[in-house]
C-alpha positions as CSV (number, residue, x, y, z in Angstrom):
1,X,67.9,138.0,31.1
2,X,66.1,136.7,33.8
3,X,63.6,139.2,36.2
4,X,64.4,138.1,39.6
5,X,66.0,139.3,43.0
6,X,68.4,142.1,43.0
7,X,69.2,141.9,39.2
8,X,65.2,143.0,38.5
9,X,66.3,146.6,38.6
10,X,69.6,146.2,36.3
11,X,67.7,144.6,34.0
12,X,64.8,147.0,33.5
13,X,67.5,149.6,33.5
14,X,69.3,147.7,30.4
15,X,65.8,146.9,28.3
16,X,65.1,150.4,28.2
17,X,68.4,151.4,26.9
18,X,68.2,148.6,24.8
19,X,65.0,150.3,23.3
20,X,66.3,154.0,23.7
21,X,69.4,152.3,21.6
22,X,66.7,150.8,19.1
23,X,64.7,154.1,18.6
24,X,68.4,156.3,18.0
25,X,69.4,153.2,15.2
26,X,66.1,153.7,13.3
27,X,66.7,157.8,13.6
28,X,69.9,157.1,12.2
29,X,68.9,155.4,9.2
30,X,66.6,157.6,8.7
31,X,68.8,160.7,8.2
32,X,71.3,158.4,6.6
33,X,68.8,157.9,3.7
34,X,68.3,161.4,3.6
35,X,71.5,162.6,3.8
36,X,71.2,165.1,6.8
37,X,75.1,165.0,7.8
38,X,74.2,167.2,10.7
39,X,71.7,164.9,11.7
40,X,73.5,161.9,11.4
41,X,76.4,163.5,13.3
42,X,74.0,164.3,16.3
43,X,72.8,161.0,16.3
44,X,75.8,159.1,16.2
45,X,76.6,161.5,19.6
46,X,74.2,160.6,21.4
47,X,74.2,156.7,20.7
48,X,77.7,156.5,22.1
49,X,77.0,157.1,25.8
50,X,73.9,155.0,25.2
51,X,76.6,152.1,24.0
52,X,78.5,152.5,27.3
53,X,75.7,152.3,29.9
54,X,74.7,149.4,28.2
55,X,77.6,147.9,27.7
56,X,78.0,149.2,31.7
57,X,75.2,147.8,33.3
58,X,75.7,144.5,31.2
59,X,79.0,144.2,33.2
60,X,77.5,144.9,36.6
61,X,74.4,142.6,35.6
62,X,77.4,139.6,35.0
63,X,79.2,140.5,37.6
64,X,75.6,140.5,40.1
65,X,74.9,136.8,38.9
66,X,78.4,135.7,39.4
67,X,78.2,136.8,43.4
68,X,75.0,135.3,43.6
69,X,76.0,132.1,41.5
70,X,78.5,131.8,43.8
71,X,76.2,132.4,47.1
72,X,74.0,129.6,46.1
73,X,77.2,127.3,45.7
74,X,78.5,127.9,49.3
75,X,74.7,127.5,50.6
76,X,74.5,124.4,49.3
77,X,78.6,123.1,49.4
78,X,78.0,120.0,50.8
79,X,75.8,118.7,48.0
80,X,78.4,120.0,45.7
81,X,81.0,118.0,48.0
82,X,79.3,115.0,47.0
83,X,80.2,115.2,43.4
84,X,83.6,114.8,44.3
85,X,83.0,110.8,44.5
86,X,82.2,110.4,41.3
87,X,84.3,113.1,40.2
88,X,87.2,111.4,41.1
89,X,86.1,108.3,40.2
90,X,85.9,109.5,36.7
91,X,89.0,111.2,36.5
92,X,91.3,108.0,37.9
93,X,89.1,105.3,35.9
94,X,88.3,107.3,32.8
95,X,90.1,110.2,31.9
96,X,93.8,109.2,33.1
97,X,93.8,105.9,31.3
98,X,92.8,107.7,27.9
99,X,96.6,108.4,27.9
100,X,97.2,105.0,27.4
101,X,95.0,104.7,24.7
102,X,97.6,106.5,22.2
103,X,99.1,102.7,22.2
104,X,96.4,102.1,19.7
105,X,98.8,104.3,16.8
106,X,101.9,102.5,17.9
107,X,103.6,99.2,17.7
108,X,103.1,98.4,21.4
109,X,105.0,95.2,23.3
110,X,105.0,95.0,26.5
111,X,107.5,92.5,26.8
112,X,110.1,95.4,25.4
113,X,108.9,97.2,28.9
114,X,109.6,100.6,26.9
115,X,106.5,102.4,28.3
116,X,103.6,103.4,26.3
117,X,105.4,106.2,24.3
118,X,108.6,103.9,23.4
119,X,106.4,101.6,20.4
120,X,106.9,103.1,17.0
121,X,104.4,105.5,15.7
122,X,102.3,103.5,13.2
123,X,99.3,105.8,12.8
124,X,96.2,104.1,12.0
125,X,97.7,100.8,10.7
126,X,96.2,98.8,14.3
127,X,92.7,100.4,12.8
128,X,93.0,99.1,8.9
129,X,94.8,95.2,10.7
130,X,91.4,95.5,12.6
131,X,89.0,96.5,9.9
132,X,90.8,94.4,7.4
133,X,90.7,91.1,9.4
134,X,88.9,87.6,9.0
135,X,86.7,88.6,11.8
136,X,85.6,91.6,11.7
137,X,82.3,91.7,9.7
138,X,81.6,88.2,12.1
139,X,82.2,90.5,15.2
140,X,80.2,93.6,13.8
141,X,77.2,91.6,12.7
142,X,77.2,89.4,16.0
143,X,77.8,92.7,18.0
144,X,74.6,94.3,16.2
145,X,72.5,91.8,16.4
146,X,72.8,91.0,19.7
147,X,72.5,94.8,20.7
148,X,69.0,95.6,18.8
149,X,68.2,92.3,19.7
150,X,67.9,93.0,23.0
151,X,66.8,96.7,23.1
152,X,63.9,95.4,20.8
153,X,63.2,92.8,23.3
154,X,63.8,94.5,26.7
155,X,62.6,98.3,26.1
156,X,59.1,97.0,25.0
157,X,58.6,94.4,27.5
158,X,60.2,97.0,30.6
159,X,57.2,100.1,29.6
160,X,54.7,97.0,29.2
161,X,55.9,95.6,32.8
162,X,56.1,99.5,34.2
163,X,52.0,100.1,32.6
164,X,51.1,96.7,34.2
165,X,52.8,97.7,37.6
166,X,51.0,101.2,37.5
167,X,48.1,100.4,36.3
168,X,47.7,97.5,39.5
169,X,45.3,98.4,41.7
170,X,46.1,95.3,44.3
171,X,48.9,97.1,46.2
172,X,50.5,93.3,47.9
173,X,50.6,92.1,44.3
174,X,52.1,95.1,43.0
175,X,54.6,95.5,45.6
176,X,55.8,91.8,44.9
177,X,56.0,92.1,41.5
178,X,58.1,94.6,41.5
179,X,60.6,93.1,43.4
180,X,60.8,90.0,42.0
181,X,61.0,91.4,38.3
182,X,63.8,93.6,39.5
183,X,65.6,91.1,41.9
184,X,67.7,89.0,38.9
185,X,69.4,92.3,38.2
186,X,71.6,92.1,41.3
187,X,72.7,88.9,40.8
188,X,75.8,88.3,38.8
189,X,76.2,86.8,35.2
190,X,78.5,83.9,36.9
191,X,75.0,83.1,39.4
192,X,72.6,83.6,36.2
193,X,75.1,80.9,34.5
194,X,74.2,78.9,36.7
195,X,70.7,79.1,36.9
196,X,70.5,79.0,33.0
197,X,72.4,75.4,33.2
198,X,70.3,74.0,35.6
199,X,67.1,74.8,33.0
200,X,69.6,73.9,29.9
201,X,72.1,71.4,30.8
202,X,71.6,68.8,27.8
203,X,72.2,65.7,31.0
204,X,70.5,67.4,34.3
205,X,68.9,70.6,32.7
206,X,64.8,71.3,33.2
207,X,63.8,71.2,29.8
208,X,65.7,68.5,28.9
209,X,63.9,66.4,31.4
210,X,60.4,67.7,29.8
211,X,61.9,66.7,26.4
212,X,62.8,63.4,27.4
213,X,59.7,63.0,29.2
214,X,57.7,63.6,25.8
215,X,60.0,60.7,24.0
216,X,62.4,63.4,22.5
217,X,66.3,63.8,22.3
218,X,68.0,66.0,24.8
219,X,69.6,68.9,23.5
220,X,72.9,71.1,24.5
221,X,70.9,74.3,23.9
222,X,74.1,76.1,25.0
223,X,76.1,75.1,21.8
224,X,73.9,75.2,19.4
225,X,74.3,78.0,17.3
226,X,70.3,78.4,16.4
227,X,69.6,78.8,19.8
228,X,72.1,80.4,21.7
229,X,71.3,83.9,20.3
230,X,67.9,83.7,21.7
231,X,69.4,82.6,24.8
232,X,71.5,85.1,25.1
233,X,68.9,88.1,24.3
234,X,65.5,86.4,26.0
235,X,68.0,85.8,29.3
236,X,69.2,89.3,28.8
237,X,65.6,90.2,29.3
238,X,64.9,88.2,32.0
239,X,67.7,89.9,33.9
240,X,67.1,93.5,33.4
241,X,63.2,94.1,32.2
242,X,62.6,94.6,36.0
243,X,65.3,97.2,36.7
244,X,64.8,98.9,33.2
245,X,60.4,99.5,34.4
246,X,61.9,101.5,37.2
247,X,62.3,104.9,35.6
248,X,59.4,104.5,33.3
249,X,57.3,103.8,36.4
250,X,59.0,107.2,37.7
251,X,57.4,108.7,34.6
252,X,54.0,107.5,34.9
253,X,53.9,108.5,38.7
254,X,54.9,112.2,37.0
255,X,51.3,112.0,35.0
256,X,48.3,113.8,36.7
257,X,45.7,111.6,37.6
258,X,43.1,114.2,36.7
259,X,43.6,113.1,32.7
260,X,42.9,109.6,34.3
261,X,39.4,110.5,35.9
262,X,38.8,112.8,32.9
263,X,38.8,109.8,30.4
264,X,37.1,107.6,32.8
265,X,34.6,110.2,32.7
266,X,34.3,110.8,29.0
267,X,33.9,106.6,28.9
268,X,37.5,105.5,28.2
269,X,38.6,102.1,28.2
270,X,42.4,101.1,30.0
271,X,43.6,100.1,26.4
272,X,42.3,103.6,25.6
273,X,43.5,105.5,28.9
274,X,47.1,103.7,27.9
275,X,47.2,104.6,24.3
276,X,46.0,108.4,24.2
277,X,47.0,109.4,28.0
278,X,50.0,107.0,29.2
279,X,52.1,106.5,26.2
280,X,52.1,110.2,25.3
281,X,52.7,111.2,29.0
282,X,55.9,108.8,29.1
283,X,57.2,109.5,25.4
284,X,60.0,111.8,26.4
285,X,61.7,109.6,29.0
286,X,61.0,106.8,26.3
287,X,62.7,108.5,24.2
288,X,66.0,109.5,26.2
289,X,66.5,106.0,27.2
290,X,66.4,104.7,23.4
291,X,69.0,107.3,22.8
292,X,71.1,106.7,25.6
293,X,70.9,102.7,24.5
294,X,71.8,103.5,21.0
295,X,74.7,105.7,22.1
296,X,75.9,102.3,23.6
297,X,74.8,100.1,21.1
298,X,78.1,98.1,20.4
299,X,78.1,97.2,24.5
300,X,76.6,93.9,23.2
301,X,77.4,92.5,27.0
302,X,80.7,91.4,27.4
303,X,79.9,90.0,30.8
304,X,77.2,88.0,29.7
305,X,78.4,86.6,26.6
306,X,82.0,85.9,28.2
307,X,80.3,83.4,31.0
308,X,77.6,81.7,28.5
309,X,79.9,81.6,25.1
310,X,82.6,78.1,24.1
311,X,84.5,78.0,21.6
312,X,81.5,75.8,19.6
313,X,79.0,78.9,19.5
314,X,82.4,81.5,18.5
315,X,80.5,81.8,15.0
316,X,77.1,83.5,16.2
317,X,78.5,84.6,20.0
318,X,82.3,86.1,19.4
319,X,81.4,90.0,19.6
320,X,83.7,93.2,19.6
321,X,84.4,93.2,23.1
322,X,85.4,89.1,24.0
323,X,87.7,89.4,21.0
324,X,89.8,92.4,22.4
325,X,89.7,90.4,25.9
326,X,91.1,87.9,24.1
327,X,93.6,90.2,22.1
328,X,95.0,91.6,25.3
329,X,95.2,87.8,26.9
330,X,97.6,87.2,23.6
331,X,99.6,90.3,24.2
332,X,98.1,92.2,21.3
333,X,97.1,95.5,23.4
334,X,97.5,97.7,20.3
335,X,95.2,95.9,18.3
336,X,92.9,95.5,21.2
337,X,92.5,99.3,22.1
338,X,92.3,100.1,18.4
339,X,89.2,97.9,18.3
340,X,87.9,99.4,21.4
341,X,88.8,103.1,20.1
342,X,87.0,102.5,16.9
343,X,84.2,100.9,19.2
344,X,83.6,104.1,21.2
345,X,83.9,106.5,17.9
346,X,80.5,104.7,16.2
347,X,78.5,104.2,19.5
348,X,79.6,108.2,19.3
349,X,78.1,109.1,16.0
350,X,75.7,106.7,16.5
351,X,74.3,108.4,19.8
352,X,74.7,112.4,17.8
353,X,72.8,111.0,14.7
354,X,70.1,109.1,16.8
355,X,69.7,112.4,18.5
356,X,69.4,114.8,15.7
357,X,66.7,112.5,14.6
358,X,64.9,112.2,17.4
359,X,65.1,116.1,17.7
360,X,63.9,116.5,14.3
361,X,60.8,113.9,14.0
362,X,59.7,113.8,17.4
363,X,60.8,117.1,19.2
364,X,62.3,115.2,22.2
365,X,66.2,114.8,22.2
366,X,69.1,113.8,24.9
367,X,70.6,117.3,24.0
């Protein structure tokens, strides 16, 4: 119980019950072991109103926290009216549409227009059509690698760009770093397309030009199954290694510049300031952003992937998420939102085993 405000004197009141309580329990015993009924009798007496007051001023300690729990909510109501955007949001976008999501156990057609209760119950035969198809090994090994592919890639690269940021001491430079490294993030996969064809295009692309210029043969890097995985994960990076640096450069504003001056003291190089001061300042949020990653580990990037894959790259690009788009395009919504179901269940236990990890090795966890 916490020693603060009004409650200070409720709970000094209750600890020393607690320990009058303590002291009558170890009495107790005692004349148990010997035998003294009379004893144990007088005892047990006096421990019951003790029992009461406790149990007494617990209640009015509660019922003190609840007034002021609810004092600090009406002082600050209008931050709490906030949360009613998102709250909402949530509820209409993800909560009510988990109804819907029973059509993954039945034998759904829309064309019947019987609702999403009329299908037949079919249990978890959607999951085992799923599991047991051509694809799905393709899709789970595409999905995967194209997930720690690009947390691999873009969580180093984002602390190295936050350190390098921080670590600046020319403020202009810094400044337009920053933004520029964070800028592609705002623009849309359909504009980054783009881009990437103008630098690719096996007719009018950049490096085509420079490998035509050297005597070589232009390639159609966008169909080639060797390359298009490194496309897809080095442009993935390029995109979002800016925006990702944001909240690790939060973290290294948190550090006290004292340990800074203390190791430039003591003689400390910056590879040395980084290694023993920086990293180990940072390595909690480090750590809750791997988790929260991992926790969402089959989002491979639907977006992404949907605007740079054909049907020529389907072996090495096809993850979970373009194949149920394209199940629900072909009317096969129960097959789709089994996939997605089964999806969300691993990036679940994924995310809770990550986390009990973490908790155990390192002593930082997400919960």
């Amino acid at each position: 119980m916490k020693k603060s405000g009004k409650n200070y004197l409720l709970v000094e009141a209750i600890e020393k019950l607690q320990a009058r309580k303590k002291e009558l329990e170890g009495s107790l015993k005692t004349a148990k072991e010997q035998q003294n009924t009379a004893e144990v009798a007088r005892l047990e007496k006096e421990l019951e109103p003790v029992n009461a007051q406790i149990k007494e001023k617990k209640r009015a300690f509660r019922k003190a926290e609840n007034g002021h729990l609810l004092a600090e909510m009406n002082r600050h109501k209008f931050i709490y009216f906030l949360l009613l955007i998102p709250i909402v949001y949530y509820f209409i976008f993800k909560y009510i549409p988990m109804w819907n999501a029973q059509i993954a156990f039945r034998d759904f057609i829309s064309l019947k227009r019987t609702g999403i209760t009329g299908g037949t119950w079919v249990g978890l035969k959607n999951f085992k059509t799923f599991i047991g198809s051509y694809y799905f090994w393709d899709l789970i090994r595409n999905t995967l690698m194209y997930s720690f592919g690009k947390l691999l890639v873009s969580l180093p690269l984002s602390i190295i760009l936050a350190i390098a940021i921080y670590e600046c001491t020319h403020k202009i430079l810094r400044k337009v770093v920053q933004t520029l490294s964070y800028l592609p993030h705002f623009l849309s996969w359909v504009i980054m397309y783009g881009i990437l064809l103008a630098i690719l295009s096996p007719s009018e692309g950049i490096l085509n030009d420079i490998i035509k210029m050297f005597g070589g043969t232009p390639k159609s890097f966008l169909t080639d199954t060797t390359a298009f995985p490194f496309i897809v994960i080095l442009s993935d990076a390029w995109k979002e290694i800016g925006w990702s640096a944001i909240i690790f450069i939060a973290a290294l504003m948190g550090i006290d510049t004292s340990l800074f001056e203390a190791a430039i003291v003591e003689g400390a190089n910056s590879w040395q300031r980084v290694r023993y001061i920086t990293l180990p300042s940072i390595k909690p949020v480090i750590v809750i952003v791997l988790l929260m990653k991992i926790g969402t580990i089959l989002n491979a990037g639907f977006n992404q992937l949907y605007m740079l894959y054909s049907p020529a790259v389907y072996s090495v690009g096809d993850i979970i998420d373009t194949w149920v788009y394209r199940g629900t395009i072909n009317g096969q919504f129960s097959l789709a939102t089994a996939a997605g179901i089964f999806k969300g269940v691993i990036g679940m236990l994924m995310l809770f085993v990550s986390n009990w990890a973490s908790k155990k090795f390192t002593e930082s966890s997400l919960f």
